[in-house]
C-alpha positions in Angstrom: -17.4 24.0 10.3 -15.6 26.1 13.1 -17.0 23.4 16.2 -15.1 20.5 14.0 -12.3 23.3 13.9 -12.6 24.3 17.5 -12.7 20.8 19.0 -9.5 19.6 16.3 -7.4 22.6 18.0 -8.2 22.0 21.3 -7.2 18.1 21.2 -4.7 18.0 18.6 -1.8 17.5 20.9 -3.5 14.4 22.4 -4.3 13.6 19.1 -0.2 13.1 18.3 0.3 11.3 21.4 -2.0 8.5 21.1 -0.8 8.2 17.2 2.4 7.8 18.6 1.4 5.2 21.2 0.1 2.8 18.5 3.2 3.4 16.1 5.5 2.4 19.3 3.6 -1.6 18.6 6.2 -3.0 15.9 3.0 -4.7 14.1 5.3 -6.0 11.4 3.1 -9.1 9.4 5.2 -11.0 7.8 7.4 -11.7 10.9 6.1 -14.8 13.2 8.2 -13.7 16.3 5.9 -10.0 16.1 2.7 -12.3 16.6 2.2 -10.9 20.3 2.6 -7.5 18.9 0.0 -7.7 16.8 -2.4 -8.8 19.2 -1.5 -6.0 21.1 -1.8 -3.6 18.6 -5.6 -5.3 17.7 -6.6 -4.7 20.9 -5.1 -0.7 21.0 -7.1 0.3 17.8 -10.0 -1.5 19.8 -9.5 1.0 22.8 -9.0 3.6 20.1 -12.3 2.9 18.2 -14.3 2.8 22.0 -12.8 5.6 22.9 -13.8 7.7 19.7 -17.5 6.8 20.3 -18.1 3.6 18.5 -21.5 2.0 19.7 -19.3 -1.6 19.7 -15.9 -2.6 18.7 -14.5 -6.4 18.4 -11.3 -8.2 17.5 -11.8 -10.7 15.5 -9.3 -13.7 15.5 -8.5 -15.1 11.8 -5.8 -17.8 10.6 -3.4 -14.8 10.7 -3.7 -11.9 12.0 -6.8 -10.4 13.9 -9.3 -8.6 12.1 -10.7 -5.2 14.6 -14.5 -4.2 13.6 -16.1 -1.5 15.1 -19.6 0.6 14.6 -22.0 3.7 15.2 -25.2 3.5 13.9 -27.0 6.5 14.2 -29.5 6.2 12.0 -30.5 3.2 10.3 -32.2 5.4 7.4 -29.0 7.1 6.8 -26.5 6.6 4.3 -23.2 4.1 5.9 -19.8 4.9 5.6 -17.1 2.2 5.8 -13.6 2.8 6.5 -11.2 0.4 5.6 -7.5 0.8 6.7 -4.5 -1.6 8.1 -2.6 -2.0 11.5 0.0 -4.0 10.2 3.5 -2.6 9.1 6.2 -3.7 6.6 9.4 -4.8 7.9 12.0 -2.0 9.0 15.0 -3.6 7.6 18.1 -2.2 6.7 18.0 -1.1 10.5 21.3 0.5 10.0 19.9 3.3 7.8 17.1 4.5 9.8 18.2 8.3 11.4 15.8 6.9 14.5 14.4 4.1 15.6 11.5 2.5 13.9 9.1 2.1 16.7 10.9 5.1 18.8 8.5 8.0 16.6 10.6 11.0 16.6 9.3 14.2 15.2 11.6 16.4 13.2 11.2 19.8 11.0 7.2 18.9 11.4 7.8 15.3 10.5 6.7 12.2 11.9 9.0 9.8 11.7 8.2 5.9 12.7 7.7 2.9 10.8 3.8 3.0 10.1 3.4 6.8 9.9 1.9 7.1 6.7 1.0 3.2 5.8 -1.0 3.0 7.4 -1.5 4.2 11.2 -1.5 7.7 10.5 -3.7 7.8 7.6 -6.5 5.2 9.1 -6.1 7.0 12.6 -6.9 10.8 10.8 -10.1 8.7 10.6 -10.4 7.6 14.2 -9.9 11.0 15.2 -12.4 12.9 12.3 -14.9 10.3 13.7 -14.4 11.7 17.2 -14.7 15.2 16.2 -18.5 14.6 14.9 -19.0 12.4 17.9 -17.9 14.9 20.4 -19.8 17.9 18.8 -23.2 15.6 18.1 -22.5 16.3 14.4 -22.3 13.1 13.0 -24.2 12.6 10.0 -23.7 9.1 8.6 -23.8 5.8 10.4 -20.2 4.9 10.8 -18.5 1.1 10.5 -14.6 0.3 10.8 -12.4 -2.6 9.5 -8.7 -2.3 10.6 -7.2 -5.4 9.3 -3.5 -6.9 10.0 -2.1 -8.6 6.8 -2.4 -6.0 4.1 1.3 -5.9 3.7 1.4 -9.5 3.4 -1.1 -9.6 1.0 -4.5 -10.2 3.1 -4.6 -13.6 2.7 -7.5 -13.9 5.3 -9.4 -11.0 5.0 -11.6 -12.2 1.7 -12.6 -14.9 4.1 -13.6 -12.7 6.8 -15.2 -10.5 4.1 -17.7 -12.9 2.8 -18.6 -14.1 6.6 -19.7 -11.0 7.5 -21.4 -9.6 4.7 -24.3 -8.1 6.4 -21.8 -6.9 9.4 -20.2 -4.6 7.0 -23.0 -3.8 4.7 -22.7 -0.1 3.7 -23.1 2.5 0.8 -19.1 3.4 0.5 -15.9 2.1 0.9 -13.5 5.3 2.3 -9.8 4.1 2.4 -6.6 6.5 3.3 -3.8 4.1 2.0 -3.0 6.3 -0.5 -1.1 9.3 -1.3 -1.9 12.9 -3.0 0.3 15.2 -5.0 1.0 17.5 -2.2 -0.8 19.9 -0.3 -0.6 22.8 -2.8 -1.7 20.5 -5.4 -4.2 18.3 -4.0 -5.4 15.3 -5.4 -7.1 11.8 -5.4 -6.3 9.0 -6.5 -8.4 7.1 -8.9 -7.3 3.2 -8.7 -4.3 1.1 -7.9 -2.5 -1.6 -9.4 -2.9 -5.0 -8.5 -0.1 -7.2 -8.0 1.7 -10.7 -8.6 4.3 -11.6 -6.5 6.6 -14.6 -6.6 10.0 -16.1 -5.5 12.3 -18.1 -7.7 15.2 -20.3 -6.7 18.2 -21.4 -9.1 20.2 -24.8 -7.5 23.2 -26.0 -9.6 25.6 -28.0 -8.0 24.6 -30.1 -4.6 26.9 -27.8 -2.2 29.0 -24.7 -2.5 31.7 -25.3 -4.5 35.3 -23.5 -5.1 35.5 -21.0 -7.6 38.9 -21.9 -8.4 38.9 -25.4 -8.7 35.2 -25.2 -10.3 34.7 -21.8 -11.8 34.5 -22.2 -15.4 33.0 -25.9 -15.4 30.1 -25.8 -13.3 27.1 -23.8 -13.8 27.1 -20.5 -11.6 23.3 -19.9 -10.0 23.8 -16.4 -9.6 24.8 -15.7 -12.5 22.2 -17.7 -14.2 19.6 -16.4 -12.3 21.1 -12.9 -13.3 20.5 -13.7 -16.9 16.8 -15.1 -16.5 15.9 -11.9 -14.8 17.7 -9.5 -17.1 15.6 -11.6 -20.0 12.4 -9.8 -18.1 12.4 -6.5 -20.5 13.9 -5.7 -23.7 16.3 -2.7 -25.0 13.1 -0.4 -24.4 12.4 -2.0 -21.5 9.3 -3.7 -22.2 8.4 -6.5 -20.8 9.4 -9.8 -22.2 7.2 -12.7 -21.0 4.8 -13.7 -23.1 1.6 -12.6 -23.4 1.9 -10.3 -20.2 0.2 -7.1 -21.9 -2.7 -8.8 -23.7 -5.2 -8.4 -21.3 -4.2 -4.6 -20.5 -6.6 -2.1 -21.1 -4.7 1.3 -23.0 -5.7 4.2 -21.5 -7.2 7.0 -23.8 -5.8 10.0 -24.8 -7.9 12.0 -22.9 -6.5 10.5 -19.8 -3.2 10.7 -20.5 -3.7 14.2 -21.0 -5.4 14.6 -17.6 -2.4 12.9 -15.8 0.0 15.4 -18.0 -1.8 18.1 -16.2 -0.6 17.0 -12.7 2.5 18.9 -11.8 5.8 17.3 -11.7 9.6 18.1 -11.8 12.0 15.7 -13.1 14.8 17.7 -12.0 13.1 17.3 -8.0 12.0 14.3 -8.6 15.6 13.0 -9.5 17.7 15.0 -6.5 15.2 13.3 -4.0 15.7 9.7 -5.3 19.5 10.5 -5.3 19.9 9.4 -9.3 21.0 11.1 -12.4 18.6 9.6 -14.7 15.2 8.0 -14.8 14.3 4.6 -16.2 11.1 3.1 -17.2 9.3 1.9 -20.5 9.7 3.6 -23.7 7.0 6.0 -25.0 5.5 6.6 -21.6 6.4 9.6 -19.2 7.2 8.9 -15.7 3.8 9.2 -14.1 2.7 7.1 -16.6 4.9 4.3 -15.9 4.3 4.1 -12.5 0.1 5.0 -13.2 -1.1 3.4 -15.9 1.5 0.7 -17.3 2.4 -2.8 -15.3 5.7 -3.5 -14.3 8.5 -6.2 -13.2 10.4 -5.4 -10.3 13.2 -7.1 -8.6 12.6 -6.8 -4.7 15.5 -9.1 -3.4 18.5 -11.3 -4.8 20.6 -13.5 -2.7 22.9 -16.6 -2.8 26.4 -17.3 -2.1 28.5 -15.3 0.2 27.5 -12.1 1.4 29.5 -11.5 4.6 32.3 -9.5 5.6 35.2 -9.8 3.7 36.0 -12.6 0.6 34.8 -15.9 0.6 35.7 -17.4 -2.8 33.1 -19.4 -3.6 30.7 -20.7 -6.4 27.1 -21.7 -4.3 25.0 -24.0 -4.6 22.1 -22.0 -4.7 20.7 -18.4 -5.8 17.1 -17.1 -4.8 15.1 -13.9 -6.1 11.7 -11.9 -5.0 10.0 -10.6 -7.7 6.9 -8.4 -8.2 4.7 -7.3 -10.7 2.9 -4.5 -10.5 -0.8 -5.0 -12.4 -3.3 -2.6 -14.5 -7.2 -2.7 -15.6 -8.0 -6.1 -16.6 -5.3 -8.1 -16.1 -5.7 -11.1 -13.6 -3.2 -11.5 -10.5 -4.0 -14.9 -11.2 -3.0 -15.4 -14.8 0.1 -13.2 -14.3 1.4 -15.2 -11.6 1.1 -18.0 -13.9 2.9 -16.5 -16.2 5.6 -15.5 -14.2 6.1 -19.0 -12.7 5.9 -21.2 -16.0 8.4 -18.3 -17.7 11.4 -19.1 -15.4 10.6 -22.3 -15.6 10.7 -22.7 -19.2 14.0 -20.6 -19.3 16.2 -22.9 -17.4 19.2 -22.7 -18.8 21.3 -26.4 -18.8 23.2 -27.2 -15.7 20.7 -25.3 -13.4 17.0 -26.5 -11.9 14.5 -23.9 -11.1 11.8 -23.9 -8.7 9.4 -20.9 -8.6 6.3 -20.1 -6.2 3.8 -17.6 -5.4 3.6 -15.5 -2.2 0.3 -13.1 -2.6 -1.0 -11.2 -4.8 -4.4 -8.6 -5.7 -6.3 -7.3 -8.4 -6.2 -3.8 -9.7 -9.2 -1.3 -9.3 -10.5 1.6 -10.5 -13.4 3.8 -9.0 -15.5 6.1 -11.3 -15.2 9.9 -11.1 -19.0 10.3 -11.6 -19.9 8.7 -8.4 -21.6 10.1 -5.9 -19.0 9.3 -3.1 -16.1 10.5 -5.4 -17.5 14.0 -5.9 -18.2 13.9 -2.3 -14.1 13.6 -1.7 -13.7 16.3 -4.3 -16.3 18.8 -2.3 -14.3 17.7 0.8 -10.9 18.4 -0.3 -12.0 21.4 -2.0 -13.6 23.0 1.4 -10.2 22.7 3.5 -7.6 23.1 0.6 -9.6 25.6 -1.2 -8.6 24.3 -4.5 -10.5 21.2 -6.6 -8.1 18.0 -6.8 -6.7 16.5 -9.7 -7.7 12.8 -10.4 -4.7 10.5 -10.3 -4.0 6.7 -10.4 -2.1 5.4 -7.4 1.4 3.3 -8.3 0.8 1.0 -5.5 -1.3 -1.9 -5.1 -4.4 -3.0 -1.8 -5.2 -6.1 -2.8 -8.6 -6.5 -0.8 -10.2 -3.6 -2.9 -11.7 -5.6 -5.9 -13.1 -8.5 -3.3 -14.6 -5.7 -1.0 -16.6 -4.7 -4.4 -17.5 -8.0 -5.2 -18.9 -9.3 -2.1 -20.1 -6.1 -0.7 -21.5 -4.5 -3.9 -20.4 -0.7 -3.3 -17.6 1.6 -4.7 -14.0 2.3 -3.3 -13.1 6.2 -2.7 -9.5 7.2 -2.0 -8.8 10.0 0.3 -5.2 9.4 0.8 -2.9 12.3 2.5 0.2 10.8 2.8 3.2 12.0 0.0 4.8 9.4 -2.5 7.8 10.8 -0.6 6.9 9.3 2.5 9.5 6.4 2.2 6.8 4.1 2.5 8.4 0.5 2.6 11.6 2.5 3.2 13.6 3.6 6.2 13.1 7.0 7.7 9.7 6.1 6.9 7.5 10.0 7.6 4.1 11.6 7.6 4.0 15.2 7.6 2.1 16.6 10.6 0.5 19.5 8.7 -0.7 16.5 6.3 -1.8 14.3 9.5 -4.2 17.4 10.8 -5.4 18.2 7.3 -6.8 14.9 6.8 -8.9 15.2 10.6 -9.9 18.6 8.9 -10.8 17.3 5.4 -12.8 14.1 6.5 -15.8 15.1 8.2 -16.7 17.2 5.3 -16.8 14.5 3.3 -19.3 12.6 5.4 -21.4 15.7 5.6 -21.8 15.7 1.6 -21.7 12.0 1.4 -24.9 12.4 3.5 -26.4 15.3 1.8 -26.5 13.1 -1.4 
């Protein structure tokens, strides 16, 4: 519609510069000395929702972090969108390999680099800023609600709470989430679900203080090196997992899917020289979009213990401590996973060495049905600014609020994600692609126009 397009052009350059305002906050969760931050960065989306046109916008405080709701009810007869995205950033650590600062955005070779570009600032702000073309040009069709929550990277241990408090406060007819990713933008796509997630820590103590390795190397127990083996137990010479009972629950998928998912277009040889290694890994029998789409996982997100500073410290330590993360598929339970997980390193104690294990967070896995009205909605939507239909995908990564949003709101999830799997999400350098940032303020109103012709 050429008075979305008009209105996009005119404002695009204040569109950046407000973006790049909110990714200055360093909203980082799981950090206690960024709480002011993340008040502060509540209260921008806040100012960014009112000044979009939202009827009302409030924070709303939580154990944690602050959940920010805001609203446009046009019509009460008309069908209600609800956009779901997250103001909260991982971590930037390691510091030292960042080309920029984290929270100083630079923009380089049309790329938006800043901690929070693509997950999620810039994809829930594309919304923001679609919502404010229809506004502006009194072409809104659909009523309109927001939730920008805090603790999605932490696991959103208080949003399910918030959820079913305010059940008739967010009562709609969809779910629309940009957290995800698409193939790129001359192969569009969407995804179809995400995997859930199980994540735990496990600790390994041996002797009651550091110890020398000369004098007690050979005798004593080494927790590193115990904990090494216990983790390396995790998958087999085709690198299937292990652990008992961790694949009965998963549901295979079909044939016909995996021949969908063979259609997408991918490049090994790319695909290796931008990861920087010779040779992929992954479970046998499966190709790589596979492994990271329809299959769980066990990944190792952090090992530490002993000495790890500059120079030699000959030591044998006391202790040894692991993050570890599963990734989740159809059917299987966060829950019964995690419990899985914890009593297997448990029961695997070798002699000499005690094990304590724990759970952090965790979320369930969802799917959303291609038949639905909202998803052929995204489809039409896509189709009408990239001029070619997207391929259905499944996402690799995990939102863990997405089953609960189903089950106490009773409506569907749609994905119209814009970001790349390049985008070094979790990563330093993290980036969003401008032309990908503008396409999704392009792409989005059309999906609220055929969400409300339906």
């Amino acid at each position: 519609m050429s008075t979305w397009t008009d209105y996009q052009e005119k404002n695009k350059a204040r569109f950046l510069s407000e973006l790049l305002d909110l990714l200055r906050i360093p909203s980082v969760s799981a950090r206690t000395e960024h709480k002011p931050d993340m008040l502060l960065c509540a209260d921008a989306v806040k100012k960014a929702l009112l000044d979009a046109g939202v009827d009302k916008a409030e924070v709303y405080p939580t154990e944690g972090h602050p959940v920010v709701y805001g609203e446009k009810i046009t019509d009460p007869s008309r069908p209600t969108v609800l956009v779901y995205g997250h103001y909260d950033v991982q971590p930037p650590d390691p510091l030292e390999l960042w080309h920029s600062g984290p929270f100083d955005p630079v923009i380089k070779d049309g790329k938006l680099y800043a901690r929070g570009s693509a997950d999620d600032k810039g994809q829930f702000y594309m919304h923001v800023k679609a919502f404010e073309t229809m506004v502006r040009t009194n072409t809104l069709p659909t009523n309109v609600k927001f939730i920008i929550e805090g603790e999605e990277e932490i696991g959103s241990p208080n949003l399910a709470k918030f959820v079913s408090n305010h059940t008739d406060l967010l009562k709609a007819d969809v779910i629309l989430i940009s957290d995800t990713a698409m193939l790129s933008l001359d192969t569009p796509s969407i995804d179809i679900g995400v995997r859930g997630l199980s994540y735990i820590e496990v600790e390994v103590t041996g002797p009651n203080r550091d110890l020398h390795s000369g004098v007690y190397g050979g005798a004593v127990a080494n927790p590193i090196t115990m904990l090494a083996k216990m983790i390396a137990s995790c998958h087999d010479e085709n690198n299937h997992i292990t652990i008992p009972g961790f694949y009965d629950d998963v549901v295979e998928a079909t044939p016909a899917e995996r021949r969908l998912m063979a259609a997408a277009p991918f490049n090994e040889a790319e695909y290796k020289a931008d990861l920087g290694v010779t040779t992929l890994w992954g479970e046998k029998g499966y190709t790589t979009n596979e492994r990271t789409g329809i299959r769980p996982t066990i990944e190792l997100n952090g090992i530490w213990g002993g000495y790890t500073g500059e120079g030699a410290k000959t030591v044998l330590p006391s202790k040894a401590t692991a993050k570890i993360s599963a990734r989740l598929v159809p059917n299987q339970s966060s829950t019964k996973i995690t419990e899985k997980l914890l009593n297997y390193f448990k029961q695997i104690a070798p002699p000499g060495v005690t094990v304590r294990a724990w759970r952090h967070h965790g979320g369930e896995p969802y799917m959303t049905p291609i038949d639905s009205k909202a998803y052929q909605s995204a489809a039409r939507a896509i189709e009408a600014t990239f001029h070619k239909a997207p391929i259905p995908v499944r996402g690799g990564g995990s939102i863990p609020i997405c089953a609960l949003f189903e089950k106490e709101l009773g409506i569907k999830i749609v994905f119209m994600g814009f970001g790349l799997d390049s985008d070094n999400l979790h990563s330093p350098n993290e980036k969003f692609d401008l032309e990908n940032f503008y396409k999704g303020i392009e792409t989005i109103p059309y999906f609220h126009q055929y969400f409300a012709q339906t």
